[in-house]
Backbone atoms as SQL, in Angstrom:
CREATE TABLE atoms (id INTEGER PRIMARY KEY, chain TEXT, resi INTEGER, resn TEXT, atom TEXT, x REAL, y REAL, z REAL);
INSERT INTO atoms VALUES
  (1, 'A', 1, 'UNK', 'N', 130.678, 70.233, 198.445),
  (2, 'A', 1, 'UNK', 'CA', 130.365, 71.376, 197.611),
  (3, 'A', 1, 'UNK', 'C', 131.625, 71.876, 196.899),
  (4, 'A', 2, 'UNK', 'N', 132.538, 72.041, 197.444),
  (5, 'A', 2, 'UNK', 'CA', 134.044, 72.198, 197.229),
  (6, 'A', 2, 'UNK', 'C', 134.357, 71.232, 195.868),
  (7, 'A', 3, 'UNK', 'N', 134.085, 70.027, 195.680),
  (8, 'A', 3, 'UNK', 'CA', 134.810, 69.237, 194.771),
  (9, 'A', 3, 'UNK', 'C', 133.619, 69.824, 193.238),
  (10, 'A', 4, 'UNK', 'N', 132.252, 70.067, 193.939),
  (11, 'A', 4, 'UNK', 'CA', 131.311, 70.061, 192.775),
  (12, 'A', 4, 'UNK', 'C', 132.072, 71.863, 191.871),
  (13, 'A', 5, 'UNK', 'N', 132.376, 72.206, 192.114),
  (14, 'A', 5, 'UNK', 'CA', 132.586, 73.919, 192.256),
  (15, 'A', 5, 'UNK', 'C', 134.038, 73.202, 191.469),
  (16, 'A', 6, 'UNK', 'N', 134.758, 72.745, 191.822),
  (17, 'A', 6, 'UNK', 'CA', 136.484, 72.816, 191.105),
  (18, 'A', 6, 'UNK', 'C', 136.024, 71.712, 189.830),
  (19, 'A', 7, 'UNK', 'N', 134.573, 70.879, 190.092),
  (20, 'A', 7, 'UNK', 'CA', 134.600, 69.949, 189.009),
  (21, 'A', 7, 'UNK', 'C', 134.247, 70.579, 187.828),
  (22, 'A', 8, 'UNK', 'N', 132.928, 71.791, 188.033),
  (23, 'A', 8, 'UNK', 'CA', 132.586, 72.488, 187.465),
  (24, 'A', 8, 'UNK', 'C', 133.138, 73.495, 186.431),
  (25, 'A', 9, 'UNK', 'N', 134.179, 74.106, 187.410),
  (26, 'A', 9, 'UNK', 'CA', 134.999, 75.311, 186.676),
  (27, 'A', 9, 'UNK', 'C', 135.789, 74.208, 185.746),
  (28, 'A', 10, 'UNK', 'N', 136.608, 73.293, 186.513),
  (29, 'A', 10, 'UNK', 'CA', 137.726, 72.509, 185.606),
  (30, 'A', 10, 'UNK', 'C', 136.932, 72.469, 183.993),
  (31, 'A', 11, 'UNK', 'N', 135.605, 72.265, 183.825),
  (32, 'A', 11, 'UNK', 'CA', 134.945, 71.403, 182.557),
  (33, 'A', 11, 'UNK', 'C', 134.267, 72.706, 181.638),
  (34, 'A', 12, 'UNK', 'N', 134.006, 73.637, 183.094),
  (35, 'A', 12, 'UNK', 'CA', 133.496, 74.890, 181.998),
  (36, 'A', 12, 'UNK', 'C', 134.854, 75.802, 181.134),
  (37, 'A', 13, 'UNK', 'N', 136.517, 75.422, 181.813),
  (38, 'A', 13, 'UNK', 'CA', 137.651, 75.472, 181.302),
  (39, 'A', 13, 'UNK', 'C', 137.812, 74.774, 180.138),
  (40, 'A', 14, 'UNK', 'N', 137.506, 73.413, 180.244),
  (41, 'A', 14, 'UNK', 'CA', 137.622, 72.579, 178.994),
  (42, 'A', 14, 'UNK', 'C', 136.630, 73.230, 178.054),
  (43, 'A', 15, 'UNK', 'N', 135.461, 73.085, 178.435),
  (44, 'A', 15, 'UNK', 'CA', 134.466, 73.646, 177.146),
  (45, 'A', 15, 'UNK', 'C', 134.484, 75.011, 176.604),
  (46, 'A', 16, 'UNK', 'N', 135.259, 75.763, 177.369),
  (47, 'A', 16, 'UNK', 'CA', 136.182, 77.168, 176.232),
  (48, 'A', 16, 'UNK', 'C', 136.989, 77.232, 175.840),
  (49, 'A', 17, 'UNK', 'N', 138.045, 77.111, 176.797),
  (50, 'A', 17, 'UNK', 'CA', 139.098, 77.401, 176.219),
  (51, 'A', 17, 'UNK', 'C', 140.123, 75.543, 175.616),
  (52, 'A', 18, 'UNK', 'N', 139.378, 74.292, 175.807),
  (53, 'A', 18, 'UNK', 'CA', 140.185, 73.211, 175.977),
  (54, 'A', 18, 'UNK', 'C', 141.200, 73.210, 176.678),
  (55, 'A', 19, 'UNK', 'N', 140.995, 73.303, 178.242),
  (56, 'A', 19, 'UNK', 'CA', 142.349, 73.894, 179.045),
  (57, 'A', 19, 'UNK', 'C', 141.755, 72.574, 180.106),
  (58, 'A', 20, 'UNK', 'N', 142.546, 71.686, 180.902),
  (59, 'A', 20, 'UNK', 'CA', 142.122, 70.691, 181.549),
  (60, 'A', 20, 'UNK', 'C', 143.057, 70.971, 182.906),
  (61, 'A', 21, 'UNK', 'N', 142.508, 72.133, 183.769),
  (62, 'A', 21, 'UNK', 'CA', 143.092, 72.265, 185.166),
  (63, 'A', 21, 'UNK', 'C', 143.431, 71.578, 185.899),
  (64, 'A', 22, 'UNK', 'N', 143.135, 70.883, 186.073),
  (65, 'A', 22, 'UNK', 'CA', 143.531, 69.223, 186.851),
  (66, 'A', 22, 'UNK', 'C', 144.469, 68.800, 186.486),
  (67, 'A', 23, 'UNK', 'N', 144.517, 68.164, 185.081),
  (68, 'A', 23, 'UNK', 'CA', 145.523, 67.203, 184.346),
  (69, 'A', 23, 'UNK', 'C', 146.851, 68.425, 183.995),
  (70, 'A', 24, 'UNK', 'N', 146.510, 69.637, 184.373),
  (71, 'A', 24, 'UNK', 'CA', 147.374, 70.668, 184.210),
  (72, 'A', 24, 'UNK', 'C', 148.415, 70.819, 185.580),
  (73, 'A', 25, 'UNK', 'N', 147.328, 70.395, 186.554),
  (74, 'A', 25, 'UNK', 'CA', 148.272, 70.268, 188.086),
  (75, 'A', 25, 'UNK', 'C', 149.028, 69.273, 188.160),
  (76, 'A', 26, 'UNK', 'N', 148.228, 68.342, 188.045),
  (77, 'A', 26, 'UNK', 'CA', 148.546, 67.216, 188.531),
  (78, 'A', 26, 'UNK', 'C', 148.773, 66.131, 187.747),
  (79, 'A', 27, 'UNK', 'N', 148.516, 66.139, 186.374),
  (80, 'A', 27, 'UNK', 'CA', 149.802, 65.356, 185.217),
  (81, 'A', 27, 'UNK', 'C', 148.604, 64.799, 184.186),
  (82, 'A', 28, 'UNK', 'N', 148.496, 64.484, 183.132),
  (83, 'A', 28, 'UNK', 'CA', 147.120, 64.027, 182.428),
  (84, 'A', 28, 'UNK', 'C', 147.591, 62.148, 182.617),
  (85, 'A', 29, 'UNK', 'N', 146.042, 62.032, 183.475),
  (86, 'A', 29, 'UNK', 'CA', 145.879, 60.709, 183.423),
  (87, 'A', 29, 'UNK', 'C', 146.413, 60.124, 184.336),
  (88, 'A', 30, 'UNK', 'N', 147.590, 61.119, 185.659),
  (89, 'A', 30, 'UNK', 'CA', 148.348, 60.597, 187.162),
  (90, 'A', 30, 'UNK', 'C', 146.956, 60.206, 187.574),
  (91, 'A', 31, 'UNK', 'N', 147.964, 59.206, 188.648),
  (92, 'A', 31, 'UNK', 'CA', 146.844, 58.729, 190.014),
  (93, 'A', 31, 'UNK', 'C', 146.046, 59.916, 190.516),
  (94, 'A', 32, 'UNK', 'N', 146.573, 60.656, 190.777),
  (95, 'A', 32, 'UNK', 'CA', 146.281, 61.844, 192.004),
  (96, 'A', 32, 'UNK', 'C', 144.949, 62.851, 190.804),
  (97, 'A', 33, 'UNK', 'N', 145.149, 62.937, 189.396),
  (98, 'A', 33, 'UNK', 'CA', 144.128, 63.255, 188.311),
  (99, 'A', 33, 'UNK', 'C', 143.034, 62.532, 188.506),
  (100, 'A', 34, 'UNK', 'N', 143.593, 61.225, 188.444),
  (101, 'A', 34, 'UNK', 'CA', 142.010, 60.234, 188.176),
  (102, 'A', 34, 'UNK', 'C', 141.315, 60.437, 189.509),
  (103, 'A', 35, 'UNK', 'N', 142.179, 59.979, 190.778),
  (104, 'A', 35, 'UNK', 'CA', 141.587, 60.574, 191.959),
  (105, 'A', 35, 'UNK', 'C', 140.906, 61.878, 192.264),
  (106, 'A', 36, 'UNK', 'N', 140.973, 62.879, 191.801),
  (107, 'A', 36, 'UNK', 'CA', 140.372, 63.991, 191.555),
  (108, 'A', 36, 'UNK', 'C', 138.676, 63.946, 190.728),
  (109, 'A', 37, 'UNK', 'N', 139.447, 63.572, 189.861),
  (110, 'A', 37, 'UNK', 'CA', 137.938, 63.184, 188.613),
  (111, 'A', 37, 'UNK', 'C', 137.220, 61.986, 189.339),
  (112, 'A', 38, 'UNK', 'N', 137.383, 60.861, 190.138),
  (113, 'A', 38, 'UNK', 'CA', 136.602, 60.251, 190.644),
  (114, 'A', 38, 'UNK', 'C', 135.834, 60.985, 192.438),
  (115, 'A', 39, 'UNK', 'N', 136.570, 61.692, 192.801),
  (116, 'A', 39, 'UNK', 'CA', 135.912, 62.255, 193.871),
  (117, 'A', 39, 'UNK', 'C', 135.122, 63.262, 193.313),
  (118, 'A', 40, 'UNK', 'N', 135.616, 64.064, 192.152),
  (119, 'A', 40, 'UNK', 'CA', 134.131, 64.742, 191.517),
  (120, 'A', 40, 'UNK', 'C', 133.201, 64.258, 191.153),
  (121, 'A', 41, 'UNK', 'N', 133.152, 63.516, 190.566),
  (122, 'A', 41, 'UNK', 'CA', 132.447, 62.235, 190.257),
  (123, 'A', 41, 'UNK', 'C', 131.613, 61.751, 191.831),
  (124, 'A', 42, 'UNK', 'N', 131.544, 61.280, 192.431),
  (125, 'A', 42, 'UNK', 'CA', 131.308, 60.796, 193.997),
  (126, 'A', 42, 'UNK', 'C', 130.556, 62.207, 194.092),
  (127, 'A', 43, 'UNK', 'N', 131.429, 63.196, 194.376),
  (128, 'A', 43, 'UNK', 'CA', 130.426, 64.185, 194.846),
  (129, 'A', 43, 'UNK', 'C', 129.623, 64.585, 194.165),
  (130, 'A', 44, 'UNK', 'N', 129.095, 64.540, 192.511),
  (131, 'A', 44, 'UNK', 'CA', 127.997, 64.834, 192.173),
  (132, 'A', 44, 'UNK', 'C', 126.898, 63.612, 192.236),
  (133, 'A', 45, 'UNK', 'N', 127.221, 62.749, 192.277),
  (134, 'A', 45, 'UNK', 'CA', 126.315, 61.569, 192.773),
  (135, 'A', 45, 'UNK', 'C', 125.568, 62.063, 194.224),
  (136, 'A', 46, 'UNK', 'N', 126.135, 62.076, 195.399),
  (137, 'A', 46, 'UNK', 'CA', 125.801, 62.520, 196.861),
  (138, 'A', 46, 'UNK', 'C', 124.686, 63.595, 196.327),
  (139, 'A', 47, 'UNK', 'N', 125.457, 64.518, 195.460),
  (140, 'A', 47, 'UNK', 'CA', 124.458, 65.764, 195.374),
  (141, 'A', 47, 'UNK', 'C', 123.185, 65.705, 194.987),
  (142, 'A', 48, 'UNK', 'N', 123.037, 64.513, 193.799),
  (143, 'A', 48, 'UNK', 'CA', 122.071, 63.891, 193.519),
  (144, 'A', 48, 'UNK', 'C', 121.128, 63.241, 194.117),
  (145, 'A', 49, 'UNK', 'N', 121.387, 62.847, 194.946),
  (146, 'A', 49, 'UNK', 'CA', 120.953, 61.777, 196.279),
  (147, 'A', 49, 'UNK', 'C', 120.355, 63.105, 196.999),
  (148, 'A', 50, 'UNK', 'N', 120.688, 64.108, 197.506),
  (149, 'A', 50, 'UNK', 'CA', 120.879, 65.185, 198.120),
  (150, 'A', 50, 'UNK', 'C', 119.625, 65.622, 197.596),
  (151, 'A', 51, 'UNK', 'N', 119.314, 66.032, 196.449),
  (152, 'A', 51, 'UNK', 'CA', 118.687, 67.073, 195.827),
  (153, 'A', 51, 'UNK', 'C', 117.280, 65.954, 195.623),
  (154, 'A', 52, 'UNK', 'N', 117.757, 65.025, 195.201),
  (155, 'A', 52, 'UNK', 'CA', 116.247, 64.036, 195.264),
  (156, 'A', 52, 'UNK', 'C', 115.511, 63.869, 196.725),
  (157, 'A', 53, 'UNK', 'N', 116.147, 64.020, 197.294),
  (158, 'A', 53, 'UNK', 'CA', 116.023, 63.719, 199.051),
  (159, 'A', 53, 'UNK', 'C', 114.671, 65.333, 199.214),
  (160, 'A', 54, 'UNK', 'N', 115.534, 65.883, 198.711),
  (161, 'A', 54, 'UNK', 'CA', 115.114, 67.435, 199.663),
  (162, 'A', 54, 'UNK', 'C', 113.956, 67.453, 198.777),
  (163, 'A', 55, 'UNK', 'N', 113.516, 67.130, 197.235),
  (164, 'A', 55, 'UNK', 'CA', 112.334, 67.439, 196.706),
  (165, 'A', 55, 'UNK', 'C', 111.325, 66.255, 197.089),
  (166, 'A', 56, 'UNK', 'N', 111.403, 64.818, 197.447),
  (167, 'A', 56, 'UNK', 'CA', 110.274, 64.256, 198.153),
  (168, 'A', 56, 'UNK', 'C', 110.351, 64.036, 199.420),
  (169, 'A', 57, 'UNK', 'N', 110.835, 65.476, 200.411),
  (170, 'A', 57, 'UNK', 'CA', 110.578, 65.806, 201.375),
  (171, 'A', 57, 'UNK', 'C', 108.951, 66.306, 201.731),
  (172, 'A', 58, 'UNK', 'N', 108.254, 65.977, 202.520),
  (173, 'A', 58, 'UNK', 'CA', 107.085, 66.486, 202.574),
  (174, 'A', 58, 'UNK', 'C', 107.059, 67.809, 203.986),
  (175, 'A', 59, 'UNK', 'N', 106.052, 68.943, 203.825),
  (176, 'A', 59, 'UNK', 'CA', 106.444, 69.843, 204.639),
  (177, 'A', 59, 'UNK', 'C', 105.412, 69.828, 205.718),
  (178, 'A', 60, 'UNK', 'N', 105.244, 69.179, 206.381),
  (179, 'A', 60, 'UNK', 'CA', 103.971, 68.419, 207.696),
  (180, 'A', 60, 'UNK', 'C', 104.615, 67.437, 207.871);
């Protein structure tokens, strides 16, 4: 939940102000950036998986 939440803000940053928090920490385009953007990445996939899971859950 943690990575979806910093992936989130980071992009709702980009889409106002063009400000890229990440590549601002941690260097545009470093290992430790892309690693970031791919574990956000990963975790909205899971979430996906997650959220499909819980709606063809049946309740019986």
């Amino acid at each position: 939940m943690a990575l979806l939440i910093v992936g989130g803000l980071n992009w709702a940053l980009v889409g106002l102000l063009s400000f890229d928090l990440v590549a601002t920490l941690f260097g545009t385009q470093s290992t430790l950036t892309r690693l970031v953007y791919i574990l956000v990445g990963v975790s909205a996939l899971y979430a996906i998986y997650l959220v499909s899971r819980w709606g063809s859950r049946s309740d019986g």
